[in-house]
N, C-alpha and C positions, 0 to 999 in steps of 0.2 A: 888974246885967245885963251890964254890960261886963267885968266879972271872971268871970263864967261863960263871956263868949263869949272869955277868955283862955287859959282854964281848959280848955277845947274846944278850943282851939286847941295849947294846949303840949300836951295829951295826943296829938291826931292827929300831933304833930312826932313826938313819941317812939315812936308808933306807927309811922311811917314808919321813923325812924332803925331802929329793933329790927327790921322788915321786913328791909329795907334791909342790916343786918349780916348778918342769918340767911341772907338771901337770894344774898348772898355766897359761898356754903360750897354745891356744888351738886355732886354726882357722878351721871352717866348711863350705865346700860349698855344693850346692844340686844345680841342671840343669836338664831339662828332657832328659828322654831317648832316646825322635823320637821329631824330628821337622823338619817342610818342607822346602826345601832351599826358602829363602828371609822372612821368617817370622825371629825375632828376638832372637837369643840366650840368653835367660835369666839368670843371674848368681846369684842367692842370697847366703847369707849367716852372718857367727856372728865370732867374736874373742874377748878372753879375754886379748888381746893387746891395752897398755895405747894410751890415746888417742893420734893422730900427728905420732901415726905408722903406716909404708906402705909396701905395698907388692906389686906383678904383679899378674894378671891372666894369663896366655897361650892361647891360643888356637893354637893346634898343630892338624893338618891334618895326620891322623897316620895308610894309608892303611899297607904302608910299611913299611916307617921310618919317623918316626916322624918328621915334616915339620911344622916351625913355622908359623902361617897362621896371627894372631894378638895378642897384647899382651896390656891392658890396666892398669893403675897403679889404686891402690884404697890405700886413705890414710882416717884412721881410726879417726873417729870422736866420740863424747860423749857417741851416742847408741851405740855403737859396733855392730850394724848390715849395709850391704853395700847389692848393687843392682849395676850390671852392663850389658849391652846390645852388644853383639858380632851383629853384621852387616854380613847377611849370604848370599845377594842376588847374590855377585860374588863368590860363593863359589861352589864348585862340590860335588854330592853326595856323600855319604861315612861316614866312620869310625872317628870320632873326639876325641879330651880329653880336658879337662881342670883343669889347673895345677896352683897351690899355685908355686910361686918363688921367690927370693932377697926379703926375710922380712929383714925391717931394724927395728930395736928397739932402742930408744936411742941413735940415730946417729950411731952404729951397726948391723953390719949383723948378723942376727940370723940363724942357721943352723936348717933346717926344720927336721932333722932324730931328734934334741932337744924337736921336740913342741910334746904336751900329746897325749895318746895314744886315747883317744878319738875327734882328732883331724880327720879330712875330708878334704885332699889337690887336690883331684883329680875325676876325673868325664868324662866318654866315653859318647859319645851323638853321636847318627844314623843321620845325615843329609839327608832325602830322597827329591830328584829332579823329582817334578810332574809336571814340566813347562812344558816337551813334551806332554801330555796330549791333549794340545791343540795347533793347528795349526792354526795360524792367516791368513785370505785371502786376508784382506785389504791392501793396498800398505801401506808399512812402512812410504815411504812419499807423506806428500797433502799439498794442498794448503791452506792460510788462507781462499780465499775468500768461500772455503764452509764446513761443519762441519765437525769436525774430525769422520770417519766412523772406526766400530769397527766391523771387520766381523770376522768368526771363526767355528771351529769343534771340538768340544768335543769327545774325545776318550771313547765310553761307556756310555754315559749319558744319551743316547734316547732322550723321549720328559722329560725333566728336568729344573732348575731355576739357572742361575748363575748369581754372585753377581760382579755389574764391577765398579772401582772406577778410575777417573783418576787424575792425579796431573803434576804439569809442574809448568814454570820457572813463576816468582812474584807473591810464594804460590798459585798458581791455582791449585783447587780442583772442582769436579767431582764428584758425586753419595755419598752415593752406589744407582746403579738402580738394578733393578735385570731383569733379563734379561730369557726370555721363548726361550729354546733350543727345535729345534723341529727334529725328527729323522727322518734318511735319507734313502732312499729304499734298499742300498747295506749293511750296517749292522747297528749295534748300535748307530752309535757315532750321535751325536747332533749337527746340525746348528743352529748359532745365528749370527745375527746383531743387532745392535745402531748404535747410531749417539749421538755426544757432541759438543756444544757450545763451543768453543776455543778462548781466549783473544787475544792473542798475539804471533807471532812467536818465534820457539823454541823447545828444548825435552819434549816429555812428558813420561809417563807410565801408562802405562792401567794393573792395577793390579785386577783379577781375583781369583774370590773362588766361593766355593761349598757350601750343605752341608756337608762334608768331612773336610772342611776348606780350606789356604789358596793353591792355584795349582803355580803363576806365576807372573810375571812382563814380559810385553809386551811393547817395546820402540817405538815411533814414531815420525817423526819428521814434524816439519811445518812450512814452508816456506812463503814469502810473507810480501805484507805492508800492518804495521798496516793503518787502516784510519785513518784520520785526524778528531780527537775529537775536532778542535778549531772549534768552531760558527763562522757562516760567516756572515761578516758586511751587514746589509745593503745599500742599494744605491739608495742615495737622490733624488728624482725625480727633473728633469733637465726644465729649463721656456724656454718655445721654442720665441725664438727673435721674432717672429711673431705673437704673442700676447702680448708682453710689455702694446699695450694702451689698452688692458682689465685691467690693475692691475695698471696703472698710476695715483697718484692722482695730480699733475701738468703738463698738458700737453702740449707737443712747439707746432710750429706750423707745423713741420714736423708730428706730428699728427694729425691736420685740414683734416677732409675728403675734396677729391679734388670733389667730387660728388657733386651737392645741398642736401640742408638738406628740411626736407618737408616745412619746414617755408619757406622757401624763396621761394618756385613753387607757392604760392600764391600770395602774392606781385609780381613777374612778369606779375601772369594772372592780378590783379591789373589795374597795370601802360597802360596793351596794351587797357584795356575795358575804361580806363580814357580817352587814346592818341586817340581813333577812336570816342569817344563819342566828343570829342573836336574840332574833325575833321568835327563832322555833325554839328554843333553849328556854327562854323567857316560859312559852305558853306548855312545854310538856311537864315544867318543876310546879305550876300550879295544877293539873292536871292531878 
C-alpha cells in the first residue's frame, strides 16, 4: 500500500515538474477584431521565451483556404513583449488569421502543440473595404502647373465633415484639412472638393476618413516640370560707345568737338571789329 501511495506520489511530482517546464514556454498575441482595409494591422503581444528567440507571425487570407498573404519575423529581446504592423492597403476585404509559426529556441525548432496551455498563437480579424464609399471625380491625372484638385461623393454622408490627407514622393505631406461635404438633390451621399499645393511631379495618395474612421486611399498621379529653383543672374548694364567722352578722364583729339566752343565765337567777333576799326583809321590819315 505504501509503495503504491509512493508510486502516486513520484508520478504527480513528475506530472507537475513536465507542467511546470512546458508551462514555461508561453507566447500570446491579441489583434482586433474589425479594421478597415489600409489602416494598419496591429499585432501585440508577450513570451516567456529567452531573449535572441524568434518566431514568424502569419497572416493568412482564410475565406476558403487559407492563403498566406504576409509573414514577418519577430526576434525576442529583454522585455519580452513585441509590436508588429501588417500593411493592409493591398489587401481585399474578408476573413483573416493570425498565426504564431517556426519558433526557434536555442538554435532549435520548438513545436508549438509544446508551448503552455495559456499560451495565445492565433487571432481571426474582419478586414472591412469602405474605399467604395467614395467615388472620386477628379481626373486621376494633372498637371504640375496647377493644384492637385480632390473632388468626390460620399455614399450617405449628406452635408457632413471629411478629413483628407495627402502624401507623395520626397516625404510630401498634406493636411489633415477637413473638408464640408454638402448633399446632393438625388439622395444622401455628399459632394466635396479641395485643392493642394504639390512640389513635385509623381504618385501621390489622398487618404480620406470620417467620423467613422479611416474609408480609403485614393491614387493620383502628376505630371510636368518641376520649375527652375536656380536665381537668375543678373545682367550688367552695357556703356553704349556713344558716350565713352562723358566718362573719359583723358581725352584724344578724336574727341575735340568739330563745332566752336563758346570761347572762341568771341575772339572772331574780336578780330573782325579790330580788322574794320583799322580799316577807318587807315582811310581818314589819307584823307
Amino acid at each position: 500500500m505504501k509503495q503504491l501511495r509512493y508510486l502516486l506520489i513520484f508520478t504527480l511530482l513528475i506530472l507537475i515538474c513536465t507542467a511546470g517546464s512546458v508551462q514555461g514556454y508561453i507566447i500570446t498575441i491579441d489583434a482586433p477584431k474589425t479594421i478597415v482595409k489600409g489602416s494598419p494591422l496591429t499585432v501585440t503581444g508577450s513570451t516567456s521565451f529567452s531573449e535572441d528567440s524568434y518566431f514568424d507571425l502569419v497572416l493568412f487570407y482564410s475565406k476558403y483556404t487559407a492563403a498566406e498573404m504576409s509573414r514577418i519575423r519577430v526576434i525576442v529581446d529583454k522585455t519580452q513583449l513585441f509590436r508588429v504592423d501588417f500593411d493592409t492597403r493591398h489587401l481585399q476585404g474578408g476573413q483573416y488569421k493570425v498565426e504564431v509559426q517556426n519558433i526557434i529556441s536555442d538554435n532549435e525548432l520548438f513545436v508549438e502543440q509544446q508551448l503552455g496551455s495559456s499560451s495565445i498563437i492565433m487571432r481571426i480579424v474582419q478586414i472591412t473595404d469602405r474605399s467604395n464609399e467614395i467615388t472620386i471625380t477628379s481626373p486621376p491625372n494633372q498637371p504640375l502647373s496647377q493644384a492637385l484638385t480632390i473632388s468626390g461623393k460620399m455614399k450617405g454622408i449628406g452635408d457632413g465633415v471629411l478629413t483628407i490627407r495627402v502624401f507623395g514622393p520626397e516625404q510630401f505631406t498634406y493636411g489633415p484639412e477637413q473638408v464640408i461635404t454638402k448633399k446632393g438633390f438625388a439622395d444622401n451621399s455628399g459632394d466635396f472638393s479641395t485643392t493642394a499645393q504639390v512640389s513635385s511631379p509623381g504618385e501621390y495618395q489622398v487618404c480620406i476618413s470620417d467620423k467613422n474612421g479611416y474609408i480609403g486611399e485614393y491614387p493620383f498621379v502628376i505630371s510636368g516640370q518641376t520649375p527652375d529653383k536656380t536665381p537668375s543672374q543678373k545682367t550688367e548694364p552695357t556703356i553704349n560707345p556713344m558716350n565713352t567722352t562723358e566718362i573719359t578722364t583723358n581725352p584724344t583729339e578724336a574727341s575735340v568737338p568739330l563745332t566752336p566752343t563758346p570761347t572762341q565765337a568771341p575772339l572772331t567777333i574780336l578780330s573782325i571789329i579790330t580788322g574794320v576799326a583799322g580799316v577807318f583809321l587807315i582811310t581818314g590819315k589819307r584823307k
